[in-house]
C-alpha positions as CSV (number, residue, x, y, z in Angstrom):
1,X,99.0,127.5,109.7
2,X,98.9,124.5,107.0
3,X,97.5,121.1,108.1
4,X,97.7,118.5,106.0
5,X,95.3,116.0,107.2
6,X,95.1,111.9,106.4
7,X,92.5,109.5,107.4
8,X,92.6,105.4,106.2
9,X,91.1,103.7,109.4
10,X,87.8,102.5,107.6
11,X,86.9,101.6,104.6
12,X,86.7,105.6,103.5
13,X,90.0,107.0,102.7
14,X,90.3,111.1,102.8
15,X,92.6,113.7,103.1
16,X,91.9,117.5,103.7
17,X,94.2,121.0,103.3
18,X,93.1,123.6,105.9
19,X,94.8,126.7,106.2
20,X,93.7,128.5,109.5
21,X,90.9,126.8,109.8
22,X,89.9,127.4,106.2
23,X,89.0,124.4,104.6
24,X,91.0,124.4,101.2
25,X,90.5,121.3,99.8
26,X,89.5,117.6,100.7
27,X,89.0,114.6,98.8
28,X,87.3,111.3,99.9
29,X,87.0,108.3,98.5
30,X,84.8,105.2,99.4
31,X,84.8,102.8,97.2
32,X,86.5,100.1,99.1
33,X,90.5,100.0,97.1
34,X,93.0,99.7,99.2
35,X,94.8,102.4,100.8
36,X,98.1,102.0,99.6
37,X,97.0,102.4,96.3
38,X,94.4,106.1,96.9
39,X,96.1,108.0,99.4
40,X,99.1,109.3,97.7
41,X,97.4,110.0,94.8
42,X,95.2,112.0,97.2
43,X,97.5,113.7,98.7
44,X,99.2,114.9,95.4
45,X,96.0,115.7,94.2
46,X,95.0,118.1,96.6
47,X,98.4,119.8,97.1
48,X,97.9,120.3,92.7
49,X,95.1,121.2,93.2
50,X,95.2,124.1,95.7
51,X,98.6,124.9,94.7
52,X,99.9,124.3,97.3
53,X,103.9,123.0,97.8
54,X,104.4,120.5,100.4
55,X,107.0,122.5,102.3
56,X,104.2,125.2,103.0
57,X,102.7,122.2,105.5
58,X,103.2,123.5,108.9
59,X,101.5,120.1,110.4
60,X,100.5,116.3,109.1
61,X,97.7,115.1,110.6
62,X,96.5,111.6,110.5
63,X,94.2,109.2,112.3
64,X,96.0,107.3,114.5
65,X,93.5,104.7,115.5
66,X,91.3,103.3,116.7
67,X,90.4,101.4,113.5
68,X,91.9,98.6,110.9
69,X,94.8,97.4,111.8
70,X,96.2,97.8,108.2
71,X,94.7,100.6,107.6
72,X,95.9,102.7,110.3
73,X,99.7,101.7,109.5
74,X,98.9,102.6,106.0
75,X,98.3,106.0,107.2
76,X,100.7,106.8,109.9
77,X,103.2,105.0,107.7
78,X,102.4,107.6,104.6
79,X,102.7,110.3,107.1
80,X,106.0,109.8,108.8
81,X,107.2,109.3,105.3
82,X,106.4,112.5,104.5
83,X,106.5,114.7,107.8
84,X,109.9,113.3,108.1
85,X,112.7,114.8,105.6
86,X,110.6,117.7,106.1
87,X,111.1,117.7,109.9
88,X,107.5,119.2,110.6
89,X,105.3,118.4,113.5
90,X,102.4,115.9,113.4
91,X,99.5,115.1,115.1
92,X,98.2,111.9,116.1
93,X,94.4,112.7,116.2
94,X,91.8,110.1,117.5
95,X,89.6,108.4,115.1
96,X,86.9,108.7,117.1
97,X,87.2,112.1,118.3
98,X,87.5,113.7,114.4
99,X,84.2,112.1,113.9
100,X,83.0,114.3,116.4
101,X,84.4,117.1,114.6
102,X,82.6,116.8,112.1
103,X,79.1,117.5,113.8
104,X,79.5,121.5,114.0
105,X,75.8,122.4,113.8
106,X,74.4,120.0,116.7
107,X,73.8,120.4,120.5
108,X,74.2,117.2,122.4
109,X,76.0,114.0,122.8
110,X,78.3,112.6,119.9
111,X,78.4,108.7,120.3
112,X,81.3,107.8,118.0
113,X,80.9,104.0,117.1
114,X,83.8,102.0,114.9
115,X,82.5,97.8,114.5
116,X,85.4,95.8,116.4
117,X,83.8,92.7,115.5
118,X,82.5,89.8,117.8
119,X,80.2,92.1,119.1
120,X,82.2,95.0,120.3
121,X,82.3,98.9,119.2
122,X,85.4,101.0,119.4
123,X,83.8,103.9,121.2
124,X,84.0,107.4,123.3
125,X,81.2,109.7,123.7
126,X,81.7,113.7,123.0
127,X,79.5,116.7,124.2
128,X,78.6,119.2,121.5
129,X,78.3,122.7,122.3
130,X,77.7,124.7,120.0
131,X,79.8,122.5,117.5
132,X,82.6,122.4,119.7
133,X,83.2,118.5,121.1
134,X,84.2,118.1,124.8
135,X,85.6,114.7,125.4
136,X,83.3,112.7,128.0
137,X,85.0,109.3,128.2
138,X,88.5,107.9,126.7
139,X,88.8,105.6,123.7
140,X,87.8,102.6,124.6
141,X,86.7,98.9,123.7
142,X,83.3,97.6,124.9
143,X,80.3,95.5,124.2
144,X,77.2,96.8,122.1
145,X,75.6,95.8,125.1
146,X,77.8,97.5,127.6
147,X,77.4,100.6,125.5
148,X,73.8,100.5,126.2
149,X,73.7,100.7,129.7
150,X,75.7,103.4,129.5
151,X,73.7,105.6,127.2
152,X,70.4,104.9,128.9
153,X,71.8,107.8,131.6
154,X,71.9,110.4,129.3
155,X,69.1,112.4,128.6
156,X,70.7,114.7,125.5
157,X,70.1,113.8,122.2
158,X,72.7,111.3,121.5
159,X,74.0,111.0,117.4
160,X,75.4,107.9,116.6
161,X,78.0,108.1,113.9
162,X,81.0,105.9,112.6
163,X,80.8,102.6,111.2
164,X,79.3,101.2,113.7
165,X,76.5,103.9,114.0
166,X,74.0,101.3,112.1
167,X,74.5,98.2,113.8
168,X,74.1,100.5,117.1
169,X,71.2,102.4,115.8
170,X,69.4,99.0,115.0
171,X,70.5,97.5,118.8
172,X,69.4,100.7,120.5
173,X,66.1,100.8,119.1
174,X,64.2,100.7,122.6
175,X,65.9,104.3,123.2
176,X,64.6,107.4,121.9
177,X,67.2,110.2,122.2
178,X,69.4,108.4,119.9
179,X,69.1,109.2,116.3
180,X,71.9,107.9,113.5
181,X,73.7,110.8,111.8
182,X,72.7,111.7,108.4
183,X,75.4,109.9,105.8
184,X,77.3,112.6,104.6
185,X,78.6,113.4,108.4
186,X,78.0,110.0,109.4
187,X,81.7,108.8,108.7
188,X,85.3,110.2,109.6
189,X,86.7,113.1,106.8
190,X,90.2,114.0,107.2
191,X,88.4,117.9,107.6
192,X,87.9,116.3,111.4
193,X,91.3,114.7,111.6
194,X,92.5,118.9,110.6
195,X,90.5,120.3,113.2
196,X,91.4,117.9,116.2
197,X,95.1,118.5,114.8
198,X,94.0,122.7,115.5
199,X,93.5,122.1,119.1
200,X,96.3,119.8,119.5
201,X,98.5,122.7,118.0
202,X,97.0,125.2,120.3
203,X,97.6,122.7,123.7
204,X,101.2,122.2,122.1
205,X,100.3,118.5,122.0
206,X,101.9,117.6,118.9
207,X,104.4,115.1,118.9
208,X,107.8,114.4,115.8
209,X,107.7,111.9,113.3
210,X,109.5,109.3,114.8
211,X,107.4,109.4,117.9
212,X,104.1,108.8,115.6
213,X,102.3,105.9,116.4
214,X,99.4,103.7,115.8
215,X,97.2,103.6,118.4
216,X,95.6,100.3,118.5
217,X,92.9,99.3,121.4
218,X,93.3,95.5,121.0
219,X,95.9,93.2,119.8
220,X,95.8,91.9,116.5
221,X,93.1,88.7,115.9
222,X,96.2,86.9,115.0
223,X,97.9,87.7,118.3
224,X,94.8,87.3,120.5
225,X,94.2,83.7,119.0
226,X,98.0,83.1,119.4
227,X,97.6,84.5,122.9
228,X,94.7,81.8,124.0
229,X,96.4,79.0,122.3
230,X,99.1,79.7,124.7
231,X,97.1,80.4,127.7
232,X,94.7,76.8,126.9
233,X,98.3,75.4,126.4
234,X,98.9,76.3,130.3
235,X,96.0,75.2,131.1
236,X,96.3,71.7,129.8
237,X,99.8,70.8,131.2
């Protein structure tokens, strides 16, 4: 089984070729262009380079969010374009949980951290055992602060990865078992996105190209600020 894996939710952009589980090829790229420029030319390059045709993909993979909001339609967009005349399965993976996928060698808690801005994390927490992440809460939206309380209970070794992992490692100072991953695992790789996409696959939890999505956790800042213009308007008549 082929998975042909996409991630543009950050600033990183990556895609990954497994084949069973193999990793074949991935190439990532963080350098801050913009997405609709590197991830075709990504994707080409790793199919050339692995020889590998397109119509050997069994399954597209791609983040589907949490993460930026133009980022994640790049993606998604770029992989119903592709999954489509094709009319192969994809898989809408998490952001946060193919972070956690990437954390094969450690025992403990995966605290998967993505900056929402004003304050807040996009956020769920995985147990790792023996490499393999177990989901502990659901993707969710909360306060740095919020996040805290939370983490206080657990008495694991918590690894704080994700974009947010440094802003969080610098707030959660005052607690021990938290340690920030080490950079090279620190940020999603499309080799997590393939992996999540494996499971999905074996749960039959994949879904058609029409019915792929991005999954966003808040509106847009353009429709929030539109939103409490309207609700002040209310207010004032």
């Amino acid at each position: 089984m082929k998975i042909l894996a996409a991630d543009t939710s950050a600033s990183p952009v990556s895609v990954a070729l497994t084949d069973n589980g193999r990793l074949l090829g991935e190439f990532y790229l963080n350098i801050k262009t913009t997405h609709s420029q590197t991830l075709m030319p990504l994707i080409e390059s790793v199919l050339k380079t692995t020889n590998t045709n397109i119509n050997e993909i069994d399954i597209f993979a791609v983040n589907a969010g949490p993460g930026s909001f133009t980022g994640v339609r790049i993606g998604v967009a770029s992989v119903k374009g592709l999954s489509m005349p094709l009319d192969k399965p994809c898989a809408s993976v998490s952001t946060l949980e193919s972070m956690a996928y990437c954390m094969p060698y450690q025992n403990g808690v995966v605290c998967a951290v993505m900056d929402a801005r004003c304050s807040q994390v996009y956020n769920a927490l995985f147990r790792l055992n023996d490499g393999k992440p177990e989901r502990l809460t659901p993707d969710r939206a909360l306060s740095i602060d919020e996040l805290a309380e939370e983490l206080v209970t657990y008495s694991e070794n918590i690894y704080l990865v994700g974009d947010g992992a440094e802003i969080c490692s610098k707030a959660f100072s005052d607690i021990e078992n938290i340690s920030l991953a080490p950079e090279n695992i620190r940020f999603q790789h499309a080799y997590g996105t393939a992996k999540a996409a494996e499971k999905m696959a074996e749960e039959n939890n994949l879904c058609t190209s029409d019915r792929l999505m991005p999954v966003y956790l808040r509106l847009p800042q353009a429709e929030r600020e539109l939103k409490a213009k309207q609700q002040k308007s209310k207010g004032d008549n």
